[in-house]
C-alpha positions as a printed Julia matrix, in Angstrom:
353×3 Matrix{Float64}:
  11.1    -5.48  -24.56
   7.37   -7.01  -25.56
   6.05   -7.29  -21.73
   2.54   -8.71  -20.92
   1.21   -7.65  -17.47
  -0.94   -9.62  -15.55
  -3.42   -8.42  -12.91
  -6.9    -9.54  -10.88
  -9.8    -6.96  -11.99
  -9.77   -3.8   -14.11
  -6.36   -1.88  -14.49
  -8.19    1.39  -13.2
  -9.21   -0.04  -10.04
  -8.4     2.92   -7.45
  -5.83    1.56   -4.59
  -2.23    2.02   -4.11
  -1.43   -1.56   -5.55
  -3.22   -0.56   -9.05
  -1.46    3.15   -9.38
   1.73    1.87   -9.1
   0.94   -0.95  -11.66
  -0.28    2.3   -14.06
   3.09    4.09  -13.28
   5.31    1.63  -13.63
   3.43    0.63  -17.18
   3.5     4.25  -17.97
   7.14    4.84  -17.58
   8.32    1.48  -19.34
   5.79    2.5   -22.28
   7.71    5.86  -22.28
  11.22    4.09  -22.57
  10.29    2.54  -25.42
   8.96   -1.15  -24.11
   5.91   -2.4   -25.31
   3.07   -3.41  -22.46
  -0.32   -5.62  -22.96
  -2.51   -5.57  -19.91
  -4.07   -8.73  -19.35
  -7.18   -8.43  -17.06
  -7.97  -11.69  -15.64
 -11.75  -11.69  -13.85
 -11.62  -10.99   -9.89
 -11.67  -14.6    -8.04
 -12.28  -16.19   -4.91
  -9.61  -17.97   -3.62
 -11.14  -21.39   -4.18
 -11.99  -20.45   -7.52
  -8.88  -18.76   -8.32
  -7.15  -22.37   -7.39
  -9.25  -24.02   -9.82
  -7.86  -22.27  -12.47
  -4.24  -23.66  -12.14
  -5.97  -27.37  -13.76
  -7.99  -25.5   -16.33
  -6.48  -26.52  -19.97
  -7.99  -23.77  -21.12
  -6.78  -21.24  -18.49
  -3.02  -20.88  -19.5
  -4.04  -20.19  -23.36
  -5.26  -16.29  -22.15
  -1.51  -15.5   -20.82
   0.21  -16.86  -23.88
   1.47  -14.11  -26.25
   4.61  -12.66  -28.11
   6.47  -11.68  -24.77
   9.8   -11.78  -23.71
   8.69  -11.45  -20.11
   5.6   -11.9   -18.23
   5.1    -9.35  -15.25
   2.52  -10.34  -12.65
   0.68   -8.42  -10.08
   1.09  -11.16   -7.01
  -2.37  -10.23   -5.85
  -3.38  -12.39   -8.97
  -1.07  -15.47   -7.27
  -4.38  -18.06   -6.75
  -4.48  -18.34  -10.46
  -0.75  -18.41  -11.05
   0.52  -20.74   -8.91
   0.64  -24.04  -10.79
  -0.21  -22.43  -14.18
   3.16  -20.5   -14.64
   4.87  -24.32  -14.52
   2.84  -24.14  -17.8
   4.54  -21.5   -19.56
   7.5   -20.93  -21.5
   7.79  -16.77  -20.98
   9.95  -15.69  -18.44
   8.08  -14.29  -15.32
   8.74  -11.65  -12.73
   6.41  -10.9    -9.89
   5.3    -7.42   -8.57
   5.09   -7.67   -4.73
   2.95   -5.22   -3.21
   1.74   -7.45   -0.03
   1.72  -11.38    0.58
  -1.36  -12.27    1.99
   0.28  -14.52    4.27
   1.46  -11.74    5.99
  -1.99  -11.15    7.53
  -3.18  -13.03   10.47
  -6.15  -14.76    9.21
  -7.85  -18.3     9.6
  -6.25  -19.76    6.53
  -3.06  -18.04    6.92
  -1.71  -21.51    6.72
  -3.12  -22.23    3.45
  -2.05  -18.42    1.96
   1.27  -19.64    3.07
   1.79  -22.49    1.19
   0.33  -21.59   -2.02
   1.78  -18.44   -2.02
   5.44  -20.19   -1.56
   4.62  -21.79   -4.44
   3.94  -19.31   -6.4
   7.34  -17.45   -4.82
   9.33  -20.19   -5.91
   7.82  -20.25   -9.73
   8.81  -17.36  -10.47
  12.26  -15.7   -12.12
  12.69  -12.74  -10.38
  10.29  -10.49   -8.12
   9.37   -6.78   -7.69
   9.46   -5.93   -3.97
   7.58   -2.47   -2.89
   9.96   -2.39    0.39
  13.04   -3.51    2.11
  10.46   -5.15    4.62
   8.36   -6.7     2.03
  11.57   -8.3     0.58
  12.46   -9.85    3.29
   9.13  -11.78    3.35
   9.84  -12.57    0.07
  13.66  -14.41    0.37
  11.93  -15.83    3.95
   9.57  -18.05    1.55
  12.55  -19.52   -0.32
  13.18  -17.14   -3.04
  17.59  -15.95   -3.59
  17.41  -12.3    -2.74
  19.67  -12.18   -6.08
  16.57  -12.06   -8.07
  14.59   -9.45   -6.49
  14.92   -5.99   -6.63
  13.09   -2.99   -4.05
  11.44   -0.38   -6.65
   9.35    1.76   -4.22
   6.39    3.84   -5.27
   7.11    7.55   -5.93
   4.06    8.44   -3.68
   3.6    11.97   -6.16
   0.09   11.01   -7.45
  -1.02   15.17   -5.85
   2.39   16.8    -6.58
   1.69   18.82   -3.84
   2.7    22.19   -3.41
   3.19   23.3     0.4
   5.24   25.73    2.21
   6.91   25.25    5.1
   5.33   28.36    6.76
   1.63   26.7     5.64
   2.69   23.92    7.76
   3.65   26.07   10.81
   0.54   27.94   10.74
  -1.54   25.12   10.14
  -0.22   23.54   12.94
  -1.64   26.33   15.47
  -5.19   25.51   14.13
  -7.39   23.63   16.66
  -8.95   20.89   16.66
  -6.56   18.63   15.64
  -7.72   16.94   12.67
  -6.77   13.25   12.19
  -7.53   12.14    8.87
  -7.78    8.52    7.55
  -7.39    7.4     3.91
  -8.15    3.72    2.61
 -10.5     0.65    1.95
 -12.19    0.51    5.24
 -11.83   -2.86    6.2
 -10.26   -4.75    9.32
  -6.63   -4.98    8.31
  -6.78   -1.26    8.36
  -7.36   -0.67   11.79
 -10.2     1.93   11.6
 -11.15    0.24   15.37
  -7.83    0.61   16.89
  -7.83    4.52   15.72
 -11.15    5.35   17.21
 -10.32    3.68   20.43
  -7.19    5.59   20.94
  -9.25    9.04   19.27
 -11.4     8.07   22.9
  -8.93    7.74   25.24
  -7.12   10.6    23.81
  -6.53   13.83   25.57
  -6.72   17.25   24.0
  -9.12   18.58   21.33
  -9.27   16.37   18.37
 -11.65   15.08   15.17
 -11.22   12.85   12.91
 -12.41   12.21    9.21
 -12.38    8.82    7.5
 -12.01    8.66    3.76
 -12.48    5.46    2.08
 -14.86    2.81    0.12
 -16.57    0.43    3.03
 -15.03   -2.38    1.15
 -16.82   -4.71    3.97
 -20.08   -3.37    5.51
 -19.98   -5.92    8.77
 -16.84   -3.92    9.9
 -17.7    -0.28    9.07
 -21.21   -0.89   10.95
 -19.13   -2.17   13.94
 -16.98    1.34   13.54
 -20.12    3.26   13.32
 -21.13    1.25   16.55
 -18.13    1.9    17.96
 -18.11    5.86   17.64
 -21.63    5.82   19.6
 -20.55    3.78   22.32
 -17.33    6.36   23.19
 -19.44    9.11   22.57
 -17.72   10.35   19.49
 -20.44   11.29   16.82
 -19.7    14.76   16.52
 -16.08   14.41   15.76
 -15.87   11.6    13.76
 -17.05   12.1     9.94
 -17.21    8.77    8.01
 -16.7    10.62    4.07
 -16.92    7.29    1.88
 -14.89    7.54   -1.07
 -13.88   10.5    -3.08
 -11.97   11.99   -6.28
  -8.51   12.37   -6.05
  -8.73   16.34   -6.77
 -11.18   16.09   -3.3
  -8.39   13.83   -1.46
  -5.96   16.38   -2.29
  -8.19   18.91   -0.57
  -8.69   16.96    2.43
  -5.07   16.01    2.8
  -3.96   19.94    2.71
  -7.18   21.15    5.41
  -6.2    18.06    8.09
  -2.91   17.63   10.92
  -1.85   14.12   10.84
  -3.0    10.72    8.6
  -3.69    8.17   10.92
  -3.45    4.75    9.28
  -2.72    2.18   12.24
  -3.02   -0.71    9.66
  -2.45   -4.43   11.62
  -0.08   -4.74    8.11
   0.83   -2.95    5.07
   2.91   -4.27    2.05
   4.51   -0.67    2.02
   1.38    1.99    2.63
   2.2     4.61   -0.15
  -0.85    6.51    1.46
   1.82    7.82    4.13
   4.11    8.89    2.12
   1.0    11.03    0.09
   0.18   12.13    3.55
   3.84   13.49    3.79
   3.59   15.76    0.76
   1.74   17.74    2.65
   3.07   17.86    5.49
   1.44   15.45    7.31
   3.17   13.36    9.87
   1.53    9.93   10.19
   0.54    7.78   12.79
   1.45    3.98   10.99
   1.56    0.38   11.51
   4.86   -0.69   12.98
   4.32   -4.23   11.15
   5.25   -4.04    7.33
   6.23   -1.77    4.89
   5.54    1.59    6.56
   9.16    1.34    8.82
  10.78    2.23    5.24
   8.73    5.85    5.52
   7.92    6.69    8.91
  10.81    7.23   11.41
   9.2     6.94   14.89
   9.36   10.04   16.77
  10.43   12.01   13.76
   8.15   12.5    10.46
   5.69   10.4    12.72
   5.06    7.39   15.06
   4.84    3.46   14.99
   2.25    1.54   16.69
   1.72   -1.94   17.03
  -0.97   -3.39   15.77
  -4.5    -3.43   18.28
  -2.53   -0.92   20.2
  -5.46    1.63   20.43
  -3.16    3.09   24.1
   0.0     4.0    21.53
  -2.54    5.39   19.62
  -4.06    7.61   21.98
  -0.34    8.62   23.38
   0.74   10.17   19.7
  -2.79   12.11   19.15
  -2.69   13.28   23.08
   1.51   14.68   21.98
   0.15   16.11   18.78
  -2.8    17.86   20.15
  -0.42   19.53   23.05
   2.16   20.11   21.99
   1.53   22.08   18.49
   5.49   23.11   17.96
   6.01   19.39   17.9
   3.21   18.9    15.4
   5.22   21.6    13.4
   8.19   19.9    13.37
   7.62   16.81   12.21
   5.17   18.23    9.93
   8.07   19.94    8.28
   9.94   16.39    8.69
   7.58   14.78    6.79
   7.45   17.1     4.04
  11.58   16.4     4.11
  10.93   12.77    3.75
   8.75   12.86    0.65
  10.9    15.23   -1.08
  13.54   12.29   -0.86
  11.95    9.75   -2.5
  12.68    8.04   -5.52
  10.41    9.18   -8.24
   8.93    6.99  -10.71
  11.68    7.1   -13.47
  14.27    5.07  -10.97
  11.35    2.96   -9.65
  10.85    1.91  -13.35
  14.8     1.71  -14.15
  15.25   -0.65  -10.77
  12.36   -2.68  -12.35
  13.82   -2.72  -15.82
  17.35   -4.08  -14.9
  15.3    -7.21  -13.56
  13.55   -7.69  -16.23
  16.64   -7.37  -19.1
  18.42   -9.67  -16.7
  15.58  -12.43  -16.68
  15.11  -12.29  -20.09
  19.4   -12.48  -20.85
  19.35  -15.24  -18.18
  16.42  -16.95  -19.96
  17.87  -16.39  -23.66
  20.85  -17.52  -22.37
């Protein structure tokens, strides 16, 4: 197949959204497809609308395809352009933003239905992101779940490695991701507070917005926590690796995720996680078991599954070695790209057809 894939910013970008895009590119490239990246400039949402009554717009997607994938974080632009053109398209579904509660959640919404309902078939990263997906109108016929493989380390990790790390005190909480206010960076350090037991935590990401990580800052000197609490902006992925294998637990008590491959990374090595019950994360962590689910804003769960995991250290072991169990069981990235590639052949028959 001749495939043209369409995404917001450069292809490299580092986030979870962007290395699945590569590996799913990568694997079709390797079974013989052809793939064009189109980079389309990052947007605001206004001016991402505009586009869609642009004549000029469409003319940039247009190309010797038989199918048009799209990354749906690109959806502003897409929405009423797509009506426009005559390639088959199948959306890649890593999170709707209407599945955040913001101010214009309304407007997200709407334009995102339409977009949903323009399409020929969609790319779902989870069961739970799915079901967003055929709740804004679209037959669950034409999408497909292809979650990500979550092997971007490959990590290497013995089960006794995870039993003795488990004895080592502090506990070490570690948190990995764009530090904004969907992730719940507040939420964590509230419940790291009311905590009992001996714990730290580092934080590992960009400050994608500045207001918010200077109100987390604030918030570590008002509970008293500045000498066990390291803000590490971001790093390398041969430094993440290192910092996954020297911490306990990755505690990511996101108010949403599309599917949060950053727990299942976590798992490789043996980290249980402490995840957002809302969205995709229910499909990897199994409350109780390889981790726990918290409700969003609920810095008191928070503080119950750091106060069990720094007292109860055989427990940490155990689910340390359960999480390890769940990332040997996922998919890899061969069957995520042969899910994705039975879509596809089937839009494009359909469309031939």
């Amino acid at each position: 197949m001749r495939i043209g894939l369409i995404v917001y910013g450069t292809f490299d970008s580092q986030s979870g959204g962007f290395h699945y895009d590569r590996q799913l590119v990568s694997e079709l490239r390797a079974a013989g497809d052809t793939v064009d990246v189109i980079e389309l400039p990052w947007r605001s949402y206004p001016r991402g609308l505009l586009d869609n009554v642009s004549p000029r717009f469409p003319r940039r997607l247009v190309g010797e395809y038989d199918v048009l994938l799209q990354d749906e974080l690109a959806h502003p632009s897409l929405a009423w352009t797509n009506r426009r053109l005559a390639t088959p398209i199948v959306s890649i579904v890593h999170h709707l933003r209407a599945s955040e509660q913001r101010r214009l959640t309304p407007l997200y919404r709407a334009v995102e239905r339409r977009y949903l309902r323009g399409v020929d078939g969609v790319v779902c990263n989870s069961s739970v992101t799915r079901d967003v997906v055929t709740g804004f109108g679209v037959d669950a016929d034409r999408t497909v779940v292809a979650p990500p493989a979550g092997d971007r380390f490959d990590p290497q990790i013995e089960s006794d490695a995870i039993a003795d790390r488990a004895r080592e005190s502090p506990l070490s909480l570690l948190f990995v991701g764009n530090i904004t206010p969907r992730k719940g960076v507040d939420t964590l350090l509230d419940g790291l507070a009311a905590a009992d037991g001996d714990a730290e935590l580092t934080v590992v990401g960009k400050p994608v917005d500045e207001g918010y990580v200077a109100r987390c800052r604030d918030r570590v000197a008002d509970h008293g926590l500045d000498d066990c609490v390291e803000f590490a902006g971001g790093i390398d992925d041969a430094s993440l690796a290192a910092v996954f294998r020297d911490h306990h637990v990755l505690a990511v008590p996101s108010r949403y995720e599309g599917y949060g491959i950053v727990y299942l990374e976590g798992m490789g090595f043996g980290l249980p996680a402490i995840a957002a019950r809302a969205g995709g994360a229910t499909d990897i962590v199994t409350d109780g078991e390889n981790g726990f689910l918290v409700d969003p804003d609920d810095s008191d769960a928070v503080a119950d599954a750091i106060t069990t995991l720094a007292t109860d250290r055989e427990r940490l072991s155990t689910m340390g070695q359960a999480a390890r169990r769940r990332y040997e069981a996922q998919p890899d990235w061969a069957e995520t790209a042969d899910r994705v590639r039975v879509l596809l052949e089937s839009v494009v028959d359909n469309d031939l057809g």
